[in-house]
MIRO-863630 format. One record per residue (C-alpha): x, y, z; residue number from 1; residue in one letter. Coordinates in Angstrom, 1 decimal, decimal comma. Layout:
% residues N
       x       y       z  lumza  gutor
       X       Y       Z    NUM      A
...
This chain:
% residues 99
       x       y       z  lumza  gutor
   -16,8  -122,0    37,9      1      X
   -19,0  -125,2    37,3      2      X
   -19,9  -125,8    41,2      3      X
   -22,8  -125,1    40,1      4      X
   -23,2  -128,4    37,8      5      X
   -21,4  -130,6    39,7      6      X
   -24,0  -129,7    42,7      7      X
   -26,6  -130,6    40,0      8      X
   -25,1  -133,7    39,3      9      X
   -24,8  -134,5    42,5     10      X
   -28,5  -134,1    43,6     11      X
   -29,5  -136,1    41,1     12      X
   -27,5  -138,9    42,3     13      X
   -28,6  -138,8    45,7     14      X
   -32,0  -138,4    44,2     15      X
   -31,8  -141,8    42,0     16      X
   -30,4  -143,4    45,5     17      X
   -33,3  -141,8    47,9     18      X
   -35,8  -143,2    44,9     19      X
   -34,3  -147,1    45,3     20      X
   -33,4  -146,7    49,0     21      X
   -37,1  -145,5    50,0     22      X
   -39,2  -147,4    47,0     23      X
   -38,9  -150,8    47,6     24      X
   -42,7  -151,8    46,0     25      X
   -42,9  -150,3    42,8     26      X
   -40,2  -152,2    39,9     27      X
   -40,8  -149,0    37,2     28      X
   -39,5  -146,4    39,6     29      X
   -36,9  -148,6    41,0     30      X
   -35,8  -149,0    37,1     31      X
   -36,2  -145,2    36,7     32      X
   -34,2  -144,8    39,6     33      X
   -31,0  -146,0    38,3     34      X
   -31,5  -144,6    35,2     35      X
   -31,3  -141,4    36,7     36      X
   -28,2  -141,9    38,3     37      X
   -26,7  -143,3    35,3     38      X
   -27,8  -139,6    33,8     39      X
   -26,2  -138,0    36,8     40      X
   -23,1  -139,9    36,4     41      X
   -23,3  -138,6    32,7     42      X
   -23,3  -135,2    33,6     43      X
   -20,2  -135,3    36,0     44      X
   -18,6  -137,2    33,6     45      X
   -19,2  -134,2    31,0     46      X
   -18,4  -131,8    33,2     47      X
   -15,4  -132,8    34,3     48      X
   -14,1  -133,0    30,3     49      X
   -15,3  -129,7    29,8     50      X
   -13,3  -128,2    33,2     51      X
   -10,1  -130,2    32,0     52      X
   -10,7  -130,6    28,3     53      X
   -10,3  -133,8    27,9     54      X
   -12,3  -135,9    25,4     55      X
   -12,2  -138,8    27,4     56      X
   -15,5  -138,0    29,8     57      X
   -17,4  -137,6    26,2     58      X
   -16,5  -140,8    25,3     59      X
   -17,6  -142,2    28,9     60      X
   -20,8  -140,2    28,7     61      X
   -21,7  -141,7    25,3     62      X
   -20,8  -145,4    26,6     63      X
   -22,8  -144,8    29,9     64      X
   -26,2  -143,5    27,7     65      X
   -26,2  -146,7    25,5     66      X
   -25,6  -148,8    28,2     67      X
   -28,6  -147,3    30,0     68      X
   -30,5  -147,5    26,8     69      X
   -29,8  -151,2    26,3     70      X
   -31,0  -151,5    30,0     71      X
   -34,2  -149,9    30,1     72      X
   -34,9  -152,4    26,9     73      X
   -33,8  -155,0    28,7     74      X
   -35,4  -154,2    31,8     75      X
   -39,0  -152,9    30,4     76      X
   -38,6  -156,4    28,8     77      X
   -38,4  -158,6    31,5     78      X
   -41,5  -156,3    33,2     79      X
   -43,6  -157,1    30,1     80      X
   -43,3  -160,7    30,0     81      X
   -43,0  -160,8    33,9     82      X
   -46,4  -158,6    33,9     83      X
   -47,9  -161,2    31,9     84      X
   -47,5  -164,3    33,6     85      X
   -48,1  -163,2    37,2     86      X
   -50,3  -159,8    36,2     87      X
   -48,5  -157,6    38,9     88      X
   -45,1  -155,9    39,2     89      X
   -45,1  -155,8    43,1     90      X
   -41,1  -156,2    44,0     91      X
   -42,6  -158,5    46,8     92      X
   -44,1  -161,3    44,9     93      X
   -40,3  -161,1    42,6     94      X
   -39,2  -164,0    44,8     95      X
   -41,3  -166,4    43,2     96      X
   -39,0  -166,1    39,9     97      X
   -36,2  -168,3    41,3     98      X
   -35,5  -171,9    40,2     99      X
C-alpha cells in the first residue's frame, strides 16, 4: 500500500549518495547532497508512522528538518567566509584549512 513511497524515499537516498559519491569538486552540491538525504530519511520516517500509526516518526521527521536547517546555516556559513578569504570553493584546495 505505500511501496510506492518508500521506493520514493529510497531513490532519493541513493540519489543524495550518487551526488556526494560522484561530485567530489563542487562544496554546494556536496552540501545539497546530504540535505537531500536528510529529506529522504524524513519521508521514510513519515511513512513508516503513517503505515503503523505511530507519532513517533513525526516527531523524528520534525527533529531531522531542524537539524538539516541548522546545517545548511551552518554550512552556507563556513562557504561564505571560506569564499572570502581564498575566493574559490573547489573541495581540492579545502586541505589548506588545517592547523
Amino acid at each position: 500500500m505505500y511501496y510506492e513511497y518508500l521506493t520514493i524515499g529510497i531513490i532519493l537516498f541513493i540519489l543524495g549518495i550518487l551526488g556526494i559519491v560522484l561530485n567530489r569538486s563542487n562544496l554546494i552540491i556536496m552540501l545539497m547532497s546530504i540535505e537531500l538525504m536528510l529529506l529522504a530519511i524524513s519521508v521514510l520516517f513519515l511513512i513508516n508512522s503513517v503505515a503503523i500509526n505511530n507519532l513517533i516518526g513525526q516527531i523524528f521527521t520534525i527533529m531531522i528538518l531542524t537539524i538539516a536547517a541548522a546545517e545548511s546555516a551552518i554550512g552556507l556559513a563556513i562557504l561564505v567566509a571560506y569564499y572570502r578569504v581564498r575566493g574559490t570553493i573547489a573541495v581540492r584546495s579545502l586541505n589548506l584549512l588545517r592547523g
